[in-house]
C-alpha positions in Angstrom: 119.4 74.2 59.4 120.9 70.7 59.7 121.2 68.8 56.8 118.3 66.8 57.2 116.3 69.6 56.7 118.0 70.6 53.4 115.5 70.0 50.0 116.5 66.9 48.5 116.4 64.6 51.7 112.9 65.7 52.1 109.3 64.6 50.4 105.7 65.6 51.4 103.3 62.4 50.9 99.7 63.6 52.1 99.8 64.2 55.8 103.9 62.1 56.0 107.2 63.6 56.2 109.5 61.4 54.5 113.2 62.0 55.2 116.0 60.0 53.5 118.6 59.6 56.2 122.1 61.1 55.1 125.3 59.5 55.3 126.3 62.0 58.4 123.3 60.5 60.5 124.4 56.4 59.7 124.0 54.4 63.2 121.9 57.3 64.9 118.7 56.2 67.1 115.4 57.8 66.2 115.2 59.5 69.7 117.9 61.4 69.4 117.0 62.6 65.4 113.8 63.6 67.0 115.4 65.3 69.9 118.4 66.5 69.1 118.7 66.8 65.1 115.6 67.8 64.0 113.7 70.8 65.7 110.7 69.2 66.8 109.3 70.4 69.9 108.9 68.5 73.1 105.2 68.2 72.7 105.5 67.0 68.6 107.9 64.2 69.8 105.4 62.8 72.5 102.7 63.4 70.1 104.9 61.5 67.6 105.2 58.5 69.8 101.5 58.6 71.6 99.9 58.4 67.7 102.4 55.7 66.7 103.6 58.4 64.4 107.0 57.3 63.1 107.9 54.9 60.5 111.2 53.4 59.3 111.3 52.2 55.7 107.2 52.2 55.7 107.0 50.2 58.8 106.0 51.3 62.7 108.9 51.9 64.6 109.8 52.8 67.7 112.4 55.8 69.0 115.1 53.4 69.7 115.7 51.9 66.5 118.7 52.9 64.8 119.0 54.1 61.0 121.2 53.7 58.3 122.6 55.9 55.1 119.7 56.3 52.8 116.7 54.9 55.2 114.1 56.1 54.7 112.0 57.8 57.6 108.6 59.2 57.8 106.6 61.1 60.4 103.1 61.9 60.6 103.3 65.8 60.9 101.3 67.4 58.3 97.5 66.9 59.6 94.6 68.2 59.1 92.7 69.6 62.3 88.9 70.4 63.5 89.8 74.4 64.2 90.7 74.7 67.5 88.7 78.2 68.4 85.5 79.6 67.3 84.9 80.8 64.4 83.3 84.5 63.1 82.9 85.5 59.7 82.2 88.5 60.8 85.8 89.3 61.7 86.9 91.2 58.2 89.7 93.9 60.3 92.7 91.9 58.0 93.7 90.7 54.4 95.4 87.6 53.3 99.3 88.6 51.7 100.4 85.4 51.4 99.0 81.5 51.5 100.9 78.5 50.7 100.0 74.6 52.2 101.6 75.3 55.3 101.5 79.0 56.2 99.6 82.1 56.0 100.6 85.9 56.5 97.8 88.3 57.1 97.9 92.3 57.6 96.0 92.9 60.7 94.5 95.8 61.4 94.0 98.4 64.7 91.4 97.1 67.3 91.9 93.7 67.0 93.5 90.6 69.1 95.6 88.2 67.7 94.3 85.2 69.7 91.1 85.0 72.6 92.0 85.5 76.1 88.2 83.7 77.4 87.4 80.2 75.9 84.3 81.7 74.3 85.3 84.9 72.7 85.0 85.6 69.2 86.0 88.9 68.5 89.5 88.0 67.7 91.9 87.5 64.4 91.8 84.2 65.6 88.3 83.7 65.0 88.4 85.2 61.9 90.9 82.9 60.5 89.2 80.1 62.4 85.8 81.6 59.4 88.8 81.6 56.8 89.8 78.1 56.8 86.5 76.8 57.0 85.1 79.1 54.3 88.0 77.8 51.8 87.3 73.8 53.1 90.9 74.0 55.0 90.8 71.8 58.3 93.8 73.5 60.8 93.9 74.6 64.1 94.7 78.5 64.1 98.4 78.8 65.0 100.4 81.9 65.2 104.3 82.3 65.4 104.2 85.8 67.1 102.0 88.4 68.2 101.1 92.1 67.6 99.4 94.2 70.9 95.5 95.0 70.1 96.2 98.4 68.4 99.3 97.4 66.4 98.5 97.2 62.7 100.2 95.2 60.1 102.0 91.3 59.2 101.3 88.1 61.6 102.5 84.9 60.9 100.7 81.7 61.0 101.6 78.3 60.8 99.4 75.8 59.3 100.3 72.1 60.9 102.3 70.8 64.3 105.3 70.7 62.0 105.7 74.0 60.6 104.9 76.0 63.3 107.8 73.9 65.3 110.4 74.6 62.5 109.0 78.8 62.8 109.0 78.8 66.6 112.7 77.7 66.2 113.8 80.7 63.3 111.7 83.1 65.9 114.1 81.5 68.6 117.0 81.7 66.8 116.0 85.4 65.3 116.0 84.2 62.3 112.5 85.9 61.4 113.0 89.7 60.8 110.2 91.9 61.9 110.5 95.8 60.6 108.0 98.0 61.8 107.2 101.9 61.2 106.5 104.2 63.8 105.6 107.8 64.2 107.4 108.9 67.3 107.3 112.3 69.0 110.1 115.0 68.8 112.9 115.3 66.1 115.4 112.2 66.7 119.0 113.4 67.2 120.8 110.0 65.6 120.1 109.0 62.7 120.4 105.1 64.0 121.1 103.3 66.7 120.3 100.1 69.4 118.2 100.6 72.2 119.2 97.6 74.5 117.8 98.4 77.6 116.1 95.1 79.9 112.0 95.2 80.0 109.7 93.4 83.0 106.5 94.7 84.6 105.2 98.1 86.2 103.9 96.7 89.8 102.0 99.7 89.8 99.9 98.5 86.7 99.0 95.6 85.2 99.3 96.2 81.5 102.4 98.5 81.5 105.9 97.1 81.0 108.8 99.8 82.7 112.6 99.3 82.0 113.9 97.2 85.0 117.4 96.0 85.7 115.3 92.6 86.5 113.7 92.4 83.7 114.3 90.6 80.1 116.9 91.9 78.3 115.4 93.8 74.9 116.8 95.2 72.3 115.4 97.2 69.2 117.2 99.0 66.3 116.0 101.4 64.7 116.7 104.3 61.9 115.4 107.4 60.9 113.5 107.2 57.9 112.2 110.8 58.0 112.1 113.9 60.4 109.4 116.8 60.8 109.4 119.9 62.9 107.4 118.3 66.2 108.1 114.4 64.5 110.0 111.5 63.4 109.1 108.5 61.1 111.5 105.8 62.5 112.1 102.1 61.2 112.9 99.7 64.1 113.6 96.0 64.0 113.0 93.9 66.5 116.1 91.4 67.8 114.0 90.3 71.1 110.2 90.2 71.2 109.5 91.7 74.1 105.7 92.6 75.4 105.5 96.9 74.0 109.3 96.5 73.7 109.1 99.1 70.9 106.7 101.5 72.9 108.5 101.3 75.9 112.2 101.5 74.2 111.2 104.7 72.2 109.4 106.4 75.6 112.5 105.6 77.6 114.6 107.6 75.1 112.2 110.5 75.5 110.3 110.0 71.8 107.2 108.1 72.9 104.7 106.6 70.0 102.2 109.2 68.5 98.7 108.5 70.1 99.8 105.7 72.7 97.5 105.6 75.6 100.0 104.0 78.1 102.9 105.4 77.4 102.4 108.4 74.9 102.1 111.8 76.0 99.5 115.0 75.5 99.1 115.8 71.8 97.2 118.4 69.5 97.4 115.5 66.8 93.9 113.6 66.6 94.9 109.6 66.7 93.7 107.3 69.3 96.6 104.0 69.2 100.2 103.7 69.1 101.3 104.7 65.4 102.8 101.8 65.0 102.7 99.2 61.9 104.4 96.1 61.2 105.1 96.9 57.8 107.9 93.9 56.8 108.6 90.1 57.5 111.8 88.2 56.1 111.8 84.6 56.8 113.0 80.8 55.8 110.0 79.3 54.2 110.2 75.3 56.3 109.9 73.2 52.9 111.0 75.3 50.2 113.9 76.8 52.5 113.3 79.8 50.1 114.0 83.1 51.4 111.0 84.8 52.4 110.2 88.8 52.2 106.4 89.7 52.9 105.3 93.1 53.0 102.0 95.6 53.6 101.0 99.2 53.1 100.3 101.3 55.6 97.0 101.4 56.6 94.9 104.9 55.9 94.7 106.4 59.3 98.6 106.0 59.5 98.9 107.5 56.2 96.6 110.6 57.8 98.4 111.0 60.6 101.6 111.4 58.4 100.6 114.3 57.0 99.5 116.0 59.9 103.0 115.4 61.6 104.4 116.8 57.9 102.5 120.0 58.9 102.4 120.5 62.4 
């Protein structure tokens, strides 16, 4: 976090970003605050520029200006959007845990993707948060800062304008957004923690299954044993890499596969049909109030079932 981003250089008025230009930044050109100081995408910056965006000391100004202690500089950031996906109030598979103007964490649950993969399908969280804002008046595109697979319950993050989700794309890049997650994982764990760093790509052989691969992305998970059963362990894992299944494929490859997961799971007695897996926890910088932020869920009730079926198998 530069200093530019710290709480008393910053002001919200309506849909402008005013920043008052510290003494550290005196003699700096626009372009390179918007490139190199501030964490503003690529695609913000052009926007920025395309929109006439930027303003010095309430005027229109242009990237190449320079700026001096105390200037004061505003962008045109926080906007309100026509929703950017179809909506469908009839998507009610998740529950708001937290709201503020800029962001919003929800608690997905099984069966459900986070975003379409066809222009015109509805049966998404997406479009359900896409019914949400328009329910409760709120004009933003639906924006999420990472992703859960289909049958993964639990926390999502969304971002609310251009702005935000640039500053939370760059604490996910920086892994400076902490994901826990719960999983039910078969067999009786010998350590009681450890790091799985083991690299991820593609199976050729299928299209939706990830293998570990010396040429694939490097991935690594730790985890730690919350509880152990006779046939069953309850593991926490935290994610430093966010890897497609990285935490299905980590646990398989150390020969304690998820309970229930159809692609890499194995033959079980216990009666559940996903991956037991539930993203329980989410610690992150909040982008305006730079407050430390700890968001947390329940499990969700077939979890909680399955629990005590491992507890007596």
């Amino acid at each position: 976090m530069t200093q530019l981003f710290q709480k008393e250089y910053m002001k919200i008025e309506g849909e402008w970003l005013t920043i008052t230009v510290p003494a550290s930044c005196n003699g700096k050109r626009l372009d390179y605050l918007v490139k190199e100081e501030w964490p503003l995408s690529k695609q913000l910056v052009k926007m920025l520029i395309r929109e006439e965006g930027i303003k010095l000391n309430g005027k229109k100004a242009t990237i190449q200006q320079t700026v001096t202690t105390n200037d004061c500089v505003q962008l045109h950031l926080l906007l309100e959007e026509e929703n950017d996906v179809l909506s469908n109030e009839h998507i009610k598979n998740f529950s708001i845990c937290y709201e503020d103007d800029f962001l919003l964490v929800v608690n997905k649950g099984a069966g459900l993707d986070v975003h379409p993969n066809e222009p015109n399908e509805r049966q998404t969280l997406a479009n359900g948060i896409a019914a949400y804002y328009q329910k409760t008046n709120q004009r933003h595109k639906v924006r999420h800062v990472h992703r859960l697979d289909r049958d993964t319950t639990g926390l999502v993050l969304f971002a609310k304008d251009p702005f935000t989700q640039s500053l939370l794309d760059e604490q996910l890049r920086l892994r400076f957004i902490h994901r826990q997650y719960y999983a039910l994982v078969h067999g009786k764990m010998k350590k009681e923690k450890g790091i799985i760093d083991q690299p991820i790509g593609k199976d050729r052989h299928h299209p939706n299954r990830r293998v570990i691969s010396k040429k694939g992305a490097r991935a690594i998970t730790e985890y730690d044993v919350v509880e152990t059963y006779r046939k069953a362990s309850m593991v926490k894992a935290i994610l430093q890499t966010g890897r497609t299944h990285q935490i299905r494929v980590h646990f398989q490859s150390i020969g304690h596969p998820l309970i229930g997961d159809p692609l890499y799971g194995k033959k079980s007695p216990l009666r559940f049909t996903r991956q037991a897996l539930h993203a329980k926890k989410l610690t992150f910088t909040h982008p305006f109030t730079l407050e430390q932020m700890t968001v947390e869920c329940e499990f969700p009730t077939d979890f909680r079932k399955l629990k005590e079926q491992v507890k007596q198998a």
